[in-house]
N, C-alpha and C positions, 0 to 999 in steps of 0.2 A: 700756313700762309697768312699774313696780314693784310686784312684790307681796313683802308679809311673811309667814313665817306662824311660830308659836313649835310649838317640836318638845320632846319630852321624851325623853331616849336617852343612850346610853353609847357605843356601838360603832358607827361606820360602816354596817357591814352590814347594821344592822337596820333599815337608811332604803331599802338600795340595789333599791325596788323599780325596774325600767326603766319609762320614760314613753314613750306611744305619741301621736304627732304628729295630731292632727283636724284637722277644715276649719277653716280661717281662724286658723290657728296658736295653737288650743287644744293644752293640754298636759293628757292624763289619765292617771293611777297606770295601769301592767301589771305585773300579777305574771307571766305568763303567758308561753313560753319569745318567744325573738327569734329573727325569721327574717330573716337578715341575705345581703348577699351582698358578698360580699371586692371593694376595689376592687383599681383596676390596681395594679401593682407598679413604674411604672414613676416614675422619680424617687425608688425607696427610698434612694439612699446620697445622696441630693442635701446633705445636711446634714451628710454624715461627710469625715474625714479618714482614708484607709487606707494612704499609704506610711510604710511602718515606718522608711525614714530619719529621717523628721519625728517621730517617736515622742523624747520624754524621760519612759519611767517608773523607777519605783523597780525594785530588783531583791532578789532574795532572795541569801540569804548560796552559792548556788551559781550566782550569776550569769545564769538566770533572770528573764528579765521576769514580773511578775504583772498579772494582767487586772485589769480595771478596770470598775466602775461607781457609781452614785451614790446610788442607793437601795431599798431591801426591800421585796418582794414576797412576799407568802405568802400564802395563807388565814387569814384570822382563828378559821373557823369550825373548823378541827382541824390548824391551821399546817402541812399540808402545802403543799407551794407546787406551784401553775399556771403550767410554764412550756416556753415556746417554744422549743425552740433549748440545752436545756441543756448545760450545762458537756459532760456524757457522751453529747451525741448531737452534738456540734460537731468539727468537723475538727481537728486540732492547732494551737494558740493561737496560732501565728505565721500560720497560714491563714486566722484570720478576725479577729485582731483590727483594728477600726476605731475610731477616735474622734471624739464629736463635738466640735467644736470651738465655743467657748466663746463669746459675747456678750454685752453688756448690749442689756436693756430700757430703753425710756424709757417716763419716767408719760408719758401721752397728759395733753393740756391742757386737755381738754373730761371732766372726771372724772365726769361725772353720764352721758356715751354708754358709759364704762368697763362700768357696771351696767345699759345699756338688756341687756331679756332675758331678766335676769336674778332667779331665783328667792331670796330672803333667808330662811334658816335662823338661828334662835337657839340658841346655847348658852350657857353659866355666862360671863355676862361679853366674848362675843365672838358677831358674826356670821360667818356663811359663804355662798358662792353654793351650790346645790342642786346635788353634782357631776351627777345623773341627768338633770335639764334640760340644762343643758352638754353632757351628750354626745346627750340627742336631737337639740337643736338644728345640731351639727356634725356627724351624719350622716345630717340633713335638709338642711342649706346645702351639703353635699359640700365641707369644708372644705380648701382646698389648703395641700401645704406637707405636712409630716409625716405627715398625715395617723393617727392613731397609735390613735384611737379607731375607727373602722372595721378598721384591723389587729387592734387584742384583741379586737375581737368574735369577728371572721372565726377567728383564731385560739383560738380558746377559753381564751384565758390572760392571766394575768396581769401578763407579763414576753416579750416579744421583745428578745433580748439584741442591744442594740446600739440598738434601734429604739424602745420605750418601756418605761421603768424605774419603770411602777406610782405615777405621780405624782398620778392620776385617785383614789385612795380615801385618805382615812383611816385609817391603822392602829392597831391595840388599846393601844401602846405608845405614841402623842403623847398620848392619853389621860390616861396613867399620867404624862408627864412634867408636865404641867400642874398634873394636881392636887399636884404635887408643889412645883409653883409656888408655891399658893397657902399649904401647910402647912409649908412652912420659909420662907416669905416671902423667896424668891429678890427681890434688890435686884438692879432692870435701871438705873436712873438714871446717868446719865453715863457709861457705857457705852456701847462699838461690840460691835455684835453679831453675827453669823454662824448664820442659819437654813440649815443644809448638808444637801439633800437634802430641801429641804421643801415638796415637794408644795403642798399649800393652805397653807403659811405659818402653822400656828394659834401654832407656837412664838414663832415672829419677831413676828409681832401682840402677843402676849403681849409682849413683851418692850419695841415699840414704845408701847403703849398704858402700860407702866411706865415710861414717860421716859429710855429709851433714848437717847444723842446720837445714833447710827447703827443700821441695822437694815440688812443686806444679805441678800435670798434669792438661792438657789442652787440648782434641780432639773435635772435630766437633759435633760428637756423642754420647747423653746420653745412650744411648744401650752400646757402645763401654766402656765408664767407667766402668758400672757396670759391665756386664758379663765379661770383659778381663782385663781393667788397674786395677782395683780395688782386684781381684783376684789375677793376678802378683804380686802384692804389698805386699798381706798375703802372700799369696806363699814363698815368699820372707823373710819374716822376719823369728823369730827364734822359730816361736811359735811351729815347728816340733818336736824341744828340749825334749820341755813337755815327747814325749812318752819313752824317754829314764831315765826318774827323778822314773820310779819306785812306789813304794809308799811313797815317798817323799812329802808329801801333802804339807808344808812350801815352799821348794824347788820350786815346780812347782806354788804355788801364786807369790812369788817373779819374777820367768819366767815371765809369765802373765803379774805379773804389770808392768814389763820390757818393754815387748813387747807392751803393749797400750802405754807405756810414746814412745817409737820411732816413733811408727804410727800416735802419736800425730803430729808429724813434717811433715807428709803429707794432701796434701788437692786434692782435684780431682773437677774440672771443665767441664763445657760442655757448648758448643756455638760458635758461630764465633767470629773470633778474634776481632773485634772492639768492640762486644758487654761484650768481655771476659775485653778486657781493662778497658771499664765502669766499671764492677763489684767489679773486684778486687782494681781500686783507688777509687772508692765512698764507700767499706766495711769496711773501714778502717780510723781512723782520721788521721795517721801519716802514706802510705804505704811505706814498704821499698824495694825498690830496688832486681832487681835478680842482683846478683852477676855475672851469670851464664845461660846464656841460650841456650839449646839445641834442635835442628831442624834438622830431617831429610828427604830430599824430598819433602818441603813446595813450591819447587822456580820453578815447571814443566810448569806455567800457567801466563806469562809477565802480563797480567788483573790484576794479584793478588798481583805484588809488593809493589801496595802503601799501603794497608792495613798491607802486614807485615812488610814494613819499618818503618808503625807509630807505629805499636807495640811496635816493635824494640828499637824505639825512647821514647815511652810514658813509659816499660817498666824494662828499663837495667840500672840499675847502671853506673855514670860515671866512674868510672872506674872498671867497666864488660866487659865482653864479650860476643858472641856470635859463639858458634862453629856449623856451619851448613856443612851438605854432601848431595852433589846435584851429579845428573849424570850429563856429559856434557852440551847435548843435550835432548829435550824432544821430540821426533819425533811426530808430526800429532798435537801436538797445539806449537810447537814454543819456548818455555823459556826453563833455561837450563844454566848453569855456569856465562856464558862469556856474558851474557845478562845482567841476576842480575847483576854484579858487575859492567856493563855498566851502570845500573842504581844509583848502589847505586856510584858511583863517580857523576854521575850528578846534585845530591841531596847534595853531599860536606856535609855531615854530618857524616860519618861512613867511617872508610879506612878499608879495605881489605886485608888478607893477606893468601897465600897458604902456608895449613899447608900440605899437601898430596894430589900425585896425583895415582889414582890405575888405571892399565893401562890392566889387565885383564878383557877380555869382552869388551863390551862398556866401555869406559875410563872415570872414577869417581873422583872429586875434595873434598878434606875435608878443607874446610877456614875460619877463625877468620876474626870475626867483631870488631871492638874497635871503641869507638869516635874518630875523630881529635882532640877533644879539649875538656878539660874541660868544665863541665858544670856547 
């Protein structure tokens, strides 16, 4: 069954009360803590790649491999981050690095079972699925496979490094990039695009629903595609139309085939970013270029720039861009604005430029990437 319901808000957080499961697969608001218990651990690396033969990362100018992951985790509420497994409590980086290796999603062909479930949130011009439902529902059903929402619980955080990369919330910064969307009337039309690291997708929708040629998401987590970006995505399109076409049986095929020819222009990915590179320039005999690449909150973790500056590099059209929104500062692991762009001038491959600074709360930068030079 589908339900709507319209929300008024800014920030993820302030939605994220947890939902406690009643008889007969009622769903009611709990503010009130969770008393959860950890499932097995068995099948944790089922989805990773850990021989470092197989490994192609980027390396630092002392030859040095740097770790790698795909998207930011922190607290909204005073950007300290909640995390599992960190940098400083982890064995030395040749002991534990793992990779997941990379996949595509396919859209399912029965697009209306995509959204059986599921809960429809409204915001400025986009819907979303209720992440709080989603994750009652998946550690009501004991969802096999990753399993990644019963791990954060159990673990109290927000990031188990290797294992889930914080794909489940909204952060304060896609916020900022959107509205930024709207106020310099970012042109998505005929454009391929690159939602890297995106979670629920709101950038890539955005960019879809602007007449986009292509729209590709990218998050860390095949759990995360399925249940939330891949959802947002029908959500999103126009197939709601249908209930208003009546008995119009012609009308509503033509809808229909509408709506699979647009969805055709999206594709949904899962894996780490190096692995996600492999995939998408070896699937291809000719790949073409993002035009357009959007990241929010990827740049919390200094370990992790070389991997997304090769992206970056291996990924973007020479004459693309990359529009990314970082908080300043990333308190308790260190990266953070003014680092990144520390880095990416010392690489002399990518110039920088502020497009917006929001100076409510902790004080938030939105800035364009472009090459120096032709390539």
């Amino acid at each position: 069954m589908r339900m709507t319901f319209q929300f008024n808000f800014s920030i993820e957080d302030h939605l994220e009360n947890e939902l406690t499961p009643l008889g007969g697969g009622t769903l009611a608001l709990d503010s009130s803590k969770e008393s959860l218990v950890s499932e097995s651990q068995k099948g944790k690396h089922r989805d990773k790649k850990c021989s470092t033969e197989e490994f192609d990362l980027p390396r630092d100018p002392s030859g040095e491999p740097k770790s790698v992951r795909n998207a930011a985790v922190f607290q909204d509420t005073d950007s300290s981050l909640s995390v599992a497994n960190s940098s400083s409590n982890l064995e030395p980086y040749e002991k534990q690095l793992c990779l997941r290796i990379a996949k595509e999603h396919a859209m399912p062909k029965d697009l209306k079972k995509v959204l059986e479930n599921k809960v429809i949130e409204m915001l400025p011009g986009l819907q979303r699925v209720n992440i709080s439902v989603v994750k009652t529902i998946l550690l009501k059903e004991n969802f096999p496979g990753e399993n990644i929402v019963s791990k954060s619980f159990s673990s109290h955080s927000d990031l188990i490094t290797g294992v889930y990369e914080g794909g489940l919330k909204i952060w304060e910064c896609t916020f900022d990039l959107l509205a930024y969307f709207t106020k310099a009337k970012v042109k998505f039309a005929g454009k391929k695009v690159l939602d890297l690291g995106c979670g629920s997708g709101l950038l890539g929708i955005t960019a879809f629903k602007g007449g986009a040629k292509e729209v590709h998401f990218q998050d860390y987590n095949s759990m995360v595609i399925d249940e939330v970006t891949l959802p947002n995505v029908v959500a999103n399109s126009t197939l709601e139309d249908e209930e208003n076409d009546g008995n119009e049986l012609d009308v509503k095929r033509c809808r229909k085939l509408k709506v699979v020819q647009d969805l055709c222009k999206c594709r949904f990915f899962s894996g780490e970013w190096s692995e996600f590179c492999k995939l998408v320039l070896s699937s291809e005999k000719v790949f073409e270029k993002y035009d357009l690449i959007l990241t929010s909150e990827t740049i919390y973790n200094p370990d992790y720039y070389g991997t997304l500056h090769q992206t970056f590099g291996r990924l973007l059209d020479k004459n693309g861009r990359v529009l990314l929104a970082s908080k300043a500062h990333y308190f308790g692991v260190g990266g953070g604005i003014h680092l990144f762009q520390k880095f990416i001038e010392e690489r002399n491959v990518f110039e920088t430029r502020t497009l917006e600074i929001i100076d409510d709360g902790l004080k938030r930068f939105l800035i364009e990437m472009t090459f120096k030079s032709p390539r």
